[in-house]
Structure formats: C-alpha cells, structure tokens
LODORO-309077 format. One record per atom (N, C-alpha, C): residue number from 1; residue in three letters; atom name; x, y, z. Coordinates in steps of 0.2 Angstrom, whole numbers, plus 5000, padded with zeros to 4 digits. Layout:
residues N
+-----+--------+-------+------+------+------+
: num : residu : atome :    u :    v :    w :
+-----+--------+-------+------+------+------+
: NUM :    ALA :    CA :    X :    Y :    Z :
...
+-----+--------+-------+------+------+------+
This chain:
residues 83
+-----+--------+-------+------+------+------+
: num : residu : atome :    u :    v :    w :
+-----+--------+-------+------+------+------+
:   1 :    UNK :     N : 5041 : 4992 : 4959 :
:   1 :    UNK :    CA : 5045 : 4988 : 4964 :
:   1 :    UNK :     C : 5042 : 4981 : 4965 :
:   2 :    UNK :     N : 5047 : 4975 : 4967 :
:   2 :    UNK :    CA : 5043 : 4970 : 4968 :
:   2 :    UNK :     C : 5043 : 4967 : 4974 :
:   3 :    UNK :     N : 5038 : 4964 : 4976 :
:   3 :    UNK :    CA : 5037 : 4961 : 4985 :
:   3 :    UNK :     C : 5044 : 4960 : 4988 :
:   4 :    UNK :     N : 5050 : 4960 : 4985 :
:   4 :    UNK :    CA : 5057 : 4958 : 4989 :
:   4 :    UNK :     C : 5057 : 4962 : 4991 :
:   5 :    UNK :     N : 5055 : 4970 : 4988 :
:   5 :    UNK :    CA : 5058 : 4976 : 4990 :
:   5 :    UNK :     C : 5056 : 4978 : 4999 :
:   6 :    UNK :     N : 5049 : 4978 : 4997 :
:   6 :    UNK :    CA : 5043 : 4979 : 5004 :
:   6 :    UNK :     C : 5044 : 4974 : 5009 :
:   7 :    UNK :     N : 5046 : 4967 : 5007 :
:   7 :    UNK :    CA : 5047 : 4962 : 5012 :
:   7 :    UNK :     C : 5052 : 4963 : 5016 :
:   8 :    UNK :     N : 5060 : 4966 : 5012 :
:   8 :    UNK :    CA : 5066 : 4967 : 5016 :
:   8 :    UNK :     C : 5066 : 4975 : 5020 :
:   9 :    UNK :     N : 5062 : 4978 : 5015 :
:   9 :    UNK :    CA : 5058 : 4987 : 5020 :
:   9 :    UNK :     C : 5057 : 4983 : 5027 :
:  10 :    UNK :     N : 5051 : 4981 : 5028 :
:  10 :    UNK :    CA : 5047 : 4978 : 5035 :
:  10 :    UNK :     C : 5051 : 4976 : 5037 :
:  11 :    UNK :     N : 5055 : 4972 : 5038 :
:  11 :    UNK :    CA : 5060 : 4967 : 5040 :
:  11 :    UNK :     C : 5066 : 4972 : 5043 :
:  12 :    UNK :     N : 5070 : 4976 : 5039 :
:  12 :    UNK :    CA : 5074 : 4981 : 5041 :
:  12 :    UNK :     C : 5071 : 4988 : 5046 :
:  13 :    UNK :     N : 5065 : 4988 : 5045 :
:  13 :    UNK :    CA : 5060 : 4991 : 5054 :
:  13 :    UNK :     C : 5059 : 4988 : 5059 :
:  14 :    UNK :     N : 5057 : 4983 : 5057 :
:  14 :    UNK :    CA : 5055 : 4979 : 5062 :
:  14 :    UNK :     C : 5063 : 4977 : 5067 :
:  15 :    UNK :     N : 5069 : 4976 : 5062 :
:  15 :    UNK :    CA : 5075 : 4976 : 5065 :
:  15 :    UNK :     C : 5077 : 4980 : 5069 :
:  16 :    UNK :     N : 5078 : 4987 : 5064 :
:  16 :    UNK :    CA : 5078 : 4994 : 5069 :
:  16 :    UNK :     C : 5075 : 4995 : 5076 :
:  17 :    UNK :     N : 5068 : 4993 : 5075 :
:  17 :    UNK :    CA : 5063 : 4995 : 5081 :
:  17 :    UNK :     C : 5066 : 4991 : 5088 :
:  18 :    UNK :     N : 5068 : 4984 : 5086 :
:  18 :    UNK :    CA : 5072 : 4978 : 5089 :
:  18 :    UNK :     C : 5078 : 4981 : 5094 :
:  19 :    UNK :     N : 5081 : 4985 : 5090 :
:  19 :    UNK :    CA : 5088 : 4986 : 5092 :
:  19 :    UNK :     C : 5087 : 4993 : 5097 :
:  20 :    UNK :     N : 5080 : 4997 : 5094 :
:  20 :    UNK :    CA : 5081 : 5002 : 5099 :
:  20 :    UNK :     C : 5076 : 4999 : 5104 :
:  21 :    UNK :     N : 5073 : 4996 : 5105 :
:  21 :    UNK :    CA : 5069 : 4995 : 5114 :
:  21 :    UNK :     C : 5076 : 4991 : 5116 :
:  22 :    UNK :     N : 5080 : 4984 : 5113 :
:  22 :    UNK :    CA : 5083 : 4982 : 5119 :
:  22 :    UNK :     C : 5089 : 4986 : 5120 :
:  23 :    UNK :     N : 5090 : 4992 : 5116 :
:  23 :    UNK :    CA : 5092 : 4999 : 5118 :
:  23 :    UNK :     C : 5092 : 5001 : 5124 :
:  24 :    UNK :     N : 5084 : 5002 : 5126 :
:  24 :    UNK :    CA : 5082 : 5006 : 5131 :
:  24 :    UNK :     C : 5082 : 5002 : 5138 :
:  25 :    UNK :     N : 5082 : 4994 : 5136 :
:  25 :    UNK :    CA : 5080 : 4990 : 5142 :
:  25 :    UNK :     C : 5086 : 4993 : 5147 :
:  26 :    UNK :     N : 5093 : 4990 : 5141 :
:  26 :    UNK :    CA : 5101 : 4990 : 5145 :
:  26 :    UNK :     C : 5100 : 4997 : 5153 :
:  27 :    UNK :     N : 5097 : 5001 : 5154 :
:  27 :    UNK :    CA : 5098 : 5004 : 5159 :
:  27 :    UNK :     C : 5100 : 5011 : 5155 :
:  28 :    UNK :     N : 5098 : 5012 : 5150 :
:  28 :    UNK :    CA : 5100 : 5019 : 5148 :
:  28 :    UNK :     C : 5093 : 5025 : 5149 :
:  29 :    UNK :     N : 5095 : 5030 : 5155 :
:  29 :    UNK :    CA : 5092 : 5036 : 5156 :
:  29 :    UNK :     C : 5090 : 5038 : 5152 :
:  30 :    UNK :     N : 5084 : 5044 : 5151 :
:  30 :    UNK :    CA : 5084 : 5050 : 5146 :
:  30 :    UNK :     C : 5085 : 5054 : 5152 :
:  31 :    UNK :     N : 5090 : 5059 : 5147 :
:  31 :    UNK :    CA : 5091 : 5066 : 5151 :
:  31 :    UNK :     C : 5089 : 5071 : 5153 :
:  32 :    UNK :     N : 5084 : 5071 : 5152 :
:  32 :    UNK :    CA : 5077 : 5076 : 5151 :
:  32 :    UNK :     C : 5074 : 5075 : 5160 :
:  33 :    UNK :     N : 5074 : 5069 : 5162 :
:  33 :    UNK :    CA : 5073 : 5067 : 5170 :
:  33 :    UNK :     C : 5077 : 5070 : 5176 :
:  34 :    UNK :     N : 5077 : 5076 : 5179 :
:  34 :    UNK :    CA : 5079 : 5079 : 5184 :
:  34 :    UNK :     C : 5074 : 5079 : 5189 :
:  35 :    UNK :     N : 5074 : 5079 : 5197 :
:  35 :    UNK :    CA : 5070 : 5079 : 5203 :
:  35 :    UNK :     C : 5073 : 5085 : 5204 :
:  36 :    UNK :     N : 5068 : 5093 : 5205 :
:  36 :    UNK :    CA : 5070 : 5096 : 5209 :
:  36 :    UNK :     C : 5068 : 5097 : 5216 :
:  37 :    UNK :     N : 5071 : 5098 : 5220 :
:  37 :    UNK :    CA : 5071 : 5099 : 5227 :
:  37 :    UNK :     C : 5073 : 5094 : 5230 :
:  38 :    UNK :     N : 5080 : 5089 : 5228 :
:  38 :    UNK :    CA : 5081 : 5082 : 5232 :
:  38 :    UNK :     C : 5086 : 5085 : 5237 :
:  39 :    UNK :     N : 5085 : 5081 : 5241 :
:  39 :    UNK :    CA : 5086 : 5082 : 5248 :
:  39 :    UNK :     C : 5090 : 5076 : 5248 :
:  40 :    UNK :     N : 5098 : 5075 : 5248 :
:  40 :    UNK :    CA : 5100 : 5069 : 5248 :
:  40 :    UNK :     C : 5105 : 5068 : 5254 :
:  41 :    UNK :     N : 5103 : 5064 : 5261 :
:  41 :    UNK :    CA : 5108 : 5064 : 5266 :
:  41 :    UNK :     C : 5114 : 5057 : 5264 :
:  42 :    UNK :     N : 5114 : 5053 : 5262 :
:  42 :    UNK :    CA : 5117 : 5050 : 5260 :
:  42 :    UNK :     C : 5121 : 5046 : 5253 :
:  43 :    UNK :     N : 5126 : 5051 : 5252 :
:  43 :    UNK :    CA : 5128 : 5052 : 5245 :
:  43 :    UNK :     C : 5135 : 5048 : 5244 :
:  44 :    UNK :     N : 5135 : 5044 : 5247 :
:  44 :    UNK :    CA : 5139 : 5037 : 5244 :
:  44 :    UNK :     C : 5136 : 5033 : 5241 :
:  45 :    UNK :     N : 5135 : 5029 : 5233 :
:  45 :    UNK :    CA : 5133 : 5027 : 5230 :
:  45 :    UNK :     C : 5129 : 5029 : 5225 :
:  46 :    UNK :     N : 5128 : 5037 : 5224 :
:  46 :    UNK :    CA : 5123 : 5041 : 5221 :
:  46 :    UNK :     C : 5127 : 5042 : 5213 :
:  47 :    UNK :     N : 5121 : 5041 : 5209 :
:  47 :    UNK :    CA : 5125 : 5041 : 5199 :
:  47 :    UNK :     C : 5122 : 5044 : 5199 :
:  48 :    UNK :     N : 5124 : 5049 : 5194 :
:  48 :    UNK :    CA : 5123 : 5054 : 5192 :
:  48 :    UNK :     C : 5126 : 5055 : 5183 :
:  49 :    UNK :     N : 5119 : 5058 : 5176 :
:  49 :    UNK :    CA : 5125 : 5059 : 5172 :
:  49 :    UNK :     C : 5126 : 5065 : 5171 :
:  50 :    UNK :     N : 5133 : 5069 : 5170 :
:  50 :    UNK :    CA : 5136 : 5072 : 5169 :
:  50 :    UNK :     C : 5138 : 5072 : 5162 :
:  51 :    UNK :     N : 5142 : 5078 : 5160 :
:  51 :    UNK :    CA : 5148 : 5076 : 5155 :
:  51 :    UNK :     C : 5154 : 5079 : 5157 :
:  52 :    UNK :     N : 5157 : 5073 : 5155 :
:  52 :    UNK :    CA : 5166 : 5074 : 5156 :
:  52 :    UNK :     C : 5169 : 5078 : 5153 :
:  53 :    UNK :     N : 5174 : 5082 : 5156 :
:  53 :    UNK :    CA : 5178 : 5086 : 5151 :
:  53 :    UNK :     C : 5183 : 5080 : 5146 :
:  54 :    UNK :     N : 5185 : 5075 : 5151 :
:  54 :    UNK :    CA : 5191 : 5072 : 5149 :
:  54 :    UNK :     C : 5187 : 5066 : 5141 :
:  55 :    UNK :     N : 5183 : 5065 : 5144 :
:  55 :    UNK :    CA : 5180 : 5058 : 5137 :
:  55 :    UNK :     C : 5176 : 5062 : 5134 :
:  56 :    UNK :     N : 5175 : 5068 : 5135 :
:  56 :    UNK :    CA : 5170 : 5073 : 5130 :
:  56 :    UNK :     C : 5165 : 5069 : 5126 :
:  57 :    UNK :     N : 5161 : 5066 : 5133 :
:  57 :    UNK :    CA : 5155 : 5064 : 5133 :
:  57 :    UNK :     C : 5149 : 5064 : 5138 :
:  58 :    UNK :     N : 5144 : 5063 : 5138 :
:  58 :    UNK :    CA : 5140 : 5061 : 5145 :
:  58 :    UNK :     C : 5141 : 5056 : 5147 :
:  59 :    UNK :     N : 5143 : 5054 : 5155 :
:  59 :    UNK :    CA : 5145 : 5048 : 5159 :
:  59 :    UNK :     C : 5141 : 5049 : 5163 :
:  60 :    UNK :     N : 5139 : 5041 : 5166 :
:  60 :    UNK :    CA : 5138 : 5042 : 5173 :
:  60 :    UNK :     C : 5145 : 5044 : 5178 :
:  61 :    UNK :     N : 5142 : 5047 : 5183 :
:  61 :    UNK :    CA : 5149 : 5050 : 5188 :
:  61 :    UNK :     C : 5147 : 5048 : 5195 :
:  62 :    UNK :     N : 5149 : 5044 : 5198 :
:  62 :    UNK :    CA : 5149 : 5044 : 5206 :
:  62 :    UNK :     C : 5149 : 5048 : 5211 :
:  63 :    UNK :     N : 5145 : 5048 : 5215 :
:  63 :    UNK :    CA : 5145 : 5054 : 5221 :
:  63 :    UNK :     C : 5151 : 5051 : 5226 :
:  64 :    UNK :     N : 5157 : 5055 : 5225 :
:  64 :    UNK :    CA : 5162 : 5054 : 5231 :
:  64 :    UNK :     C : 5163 : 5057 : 5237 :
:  65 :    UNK :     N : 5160 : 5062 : 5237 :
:  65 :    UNK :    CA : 5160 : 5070 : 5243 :
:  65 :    UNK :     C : 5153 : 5073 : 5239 :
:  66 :    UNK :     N : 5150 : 5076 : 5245 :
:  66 :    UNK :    CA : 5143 : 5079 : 5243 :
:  66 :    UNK :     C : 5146 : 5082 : 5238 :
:  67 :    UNK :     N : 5142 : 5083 : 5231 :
:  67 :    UNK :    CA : 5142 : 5088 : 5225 :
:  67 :    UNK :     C : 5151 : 5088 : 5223 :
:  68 :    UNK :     N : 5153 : 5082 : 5224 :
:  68 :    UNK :    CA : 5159 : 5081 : 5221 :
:  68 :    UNK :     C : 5161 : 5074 : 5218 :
:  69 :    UNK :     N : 5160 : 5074 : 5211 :
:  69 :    UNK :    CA : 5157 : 5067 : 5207 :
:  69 :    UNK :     C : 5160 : 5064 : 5205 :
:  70 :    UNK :     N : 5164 : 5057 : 5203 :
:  70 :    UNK :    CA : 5169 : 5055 : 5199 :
:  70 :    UNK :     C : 5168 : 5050 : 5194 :
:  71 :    UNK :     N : 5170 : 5053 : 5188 :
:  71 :    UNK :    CA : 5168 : 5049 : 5182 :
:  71 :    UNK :     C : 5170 : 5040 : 5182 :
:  72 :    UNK :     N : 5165 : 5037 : 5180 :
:  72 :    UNK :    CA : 5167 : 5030 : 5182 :
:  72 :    UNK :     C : 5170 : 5026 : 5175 :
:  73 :    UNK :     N : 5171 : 5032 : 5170 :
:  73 :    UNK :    CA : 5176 : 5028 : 5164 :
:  73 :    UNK :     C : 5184 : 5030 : 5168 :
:  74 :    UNK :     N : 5183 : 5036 : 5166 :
:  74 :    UNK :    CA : 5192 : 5041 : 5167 :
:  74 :    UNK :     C : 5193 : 5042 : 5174 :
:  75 :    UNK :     N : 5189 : 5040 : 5179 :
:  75 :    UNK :    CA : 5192 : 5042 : 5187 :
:  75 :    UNK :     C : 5194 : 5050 : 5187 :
:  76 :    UNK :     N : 5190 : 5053 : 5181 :
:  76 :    UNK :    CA : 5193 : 5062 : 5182 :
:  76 :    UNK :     C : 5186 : 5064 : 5188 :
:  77 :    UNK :     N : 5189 : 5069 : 5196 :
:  77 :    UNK :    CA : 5184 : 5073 : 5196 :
:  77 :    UNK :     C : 5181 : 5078 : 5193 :
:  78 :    UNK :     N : 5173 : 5082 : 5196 :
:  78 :    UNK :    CA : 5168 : 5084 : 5193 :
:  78 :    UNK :     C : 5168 : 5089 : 5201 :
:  79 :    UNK :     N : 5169 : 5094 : 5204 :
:  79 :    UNK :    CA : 5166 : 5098 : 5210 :
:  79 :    UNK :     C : 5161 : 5102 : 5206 :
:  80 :    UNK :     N : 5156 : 5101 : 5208 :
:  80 :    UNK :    CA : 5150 : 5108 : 5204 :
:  80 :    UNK :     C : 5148 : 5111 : 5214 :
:  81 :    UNK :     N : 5152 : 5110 : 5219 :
:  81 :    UNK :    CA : 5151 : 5118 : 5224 :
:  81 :    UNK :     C : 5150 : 5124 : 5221 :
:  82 :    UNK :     N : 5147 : 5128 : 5224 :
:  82 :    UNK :    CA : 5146 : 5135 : 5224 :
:  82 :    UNK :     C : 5154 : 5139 : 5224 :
:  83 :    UNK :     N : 5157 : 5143 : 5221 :
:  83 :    UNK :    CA : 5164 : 5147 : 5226 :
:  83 :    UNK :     C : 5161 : 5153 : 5227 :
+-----+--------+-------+------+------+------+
C-alpha cells in the first residue's frame, strides 16, 4: 500500500471522529440517563424522550398534563397513567 492509502485512512477518522462530537454537542441525550425518584411539581415545559407510535421513532415529547406528553414532531398524544 502507498502513503495515499494511510494519509486518506487518517483523514477519513479524524473526519468521522469530527462528525460524531459535533454530533453530541447539538443537544442530543443518551438514553441510558433516567433519575429515579423525581419529584416534579411543575410540569409545563418538561421534555422528555419517548417513542412515538405515529413517527415510529424516539422523539422528544412535552409535558402537557402530568404524565401526559405530546410529541413535538406529530402533536400525537403519549398518557403513560396508571388505569
């Protein structure tokens, strides 16, 4: 193999590595982060990600009603109440 080979290798990592931190900067969560025991008295403005049924993805979903979410792509709601 000749030094173009290794020079354009490095170059295509160092690109990749580039694209995934300012990835991570844009505000994107891991899913893996849950607080149990939240106590939350005021729940207008609260994001939360879910997945939608309707975009059959994980979205962030706004708190509209305690424990009643609404997806911020489709406006579908999300009740996760007890029945």
């Amino acid at each position: 193999m000749s030094w173009i080979s290794y020079i354009t290798g490095g170059m295509t990592v160092i690109l990749a590595y580039a694209f995934y931190v300012v990835g991570m900067e844009d505000g994107e969560e891991e899913l893996g982060e849950e607080e149990d025991n939240v106590v939350v008295n005021d729940f207008s403005g609260r994001y939360v990600t879910l997945s939608c049924q309707t975009c059959r993805k994980l979205k962030r979903h706004k708190e509209v009603e305690p424990n009643l979410f609404q997806c911020t792509k489709c406006k579908r709601h999300v009740d996760i109440r007890v029945s």
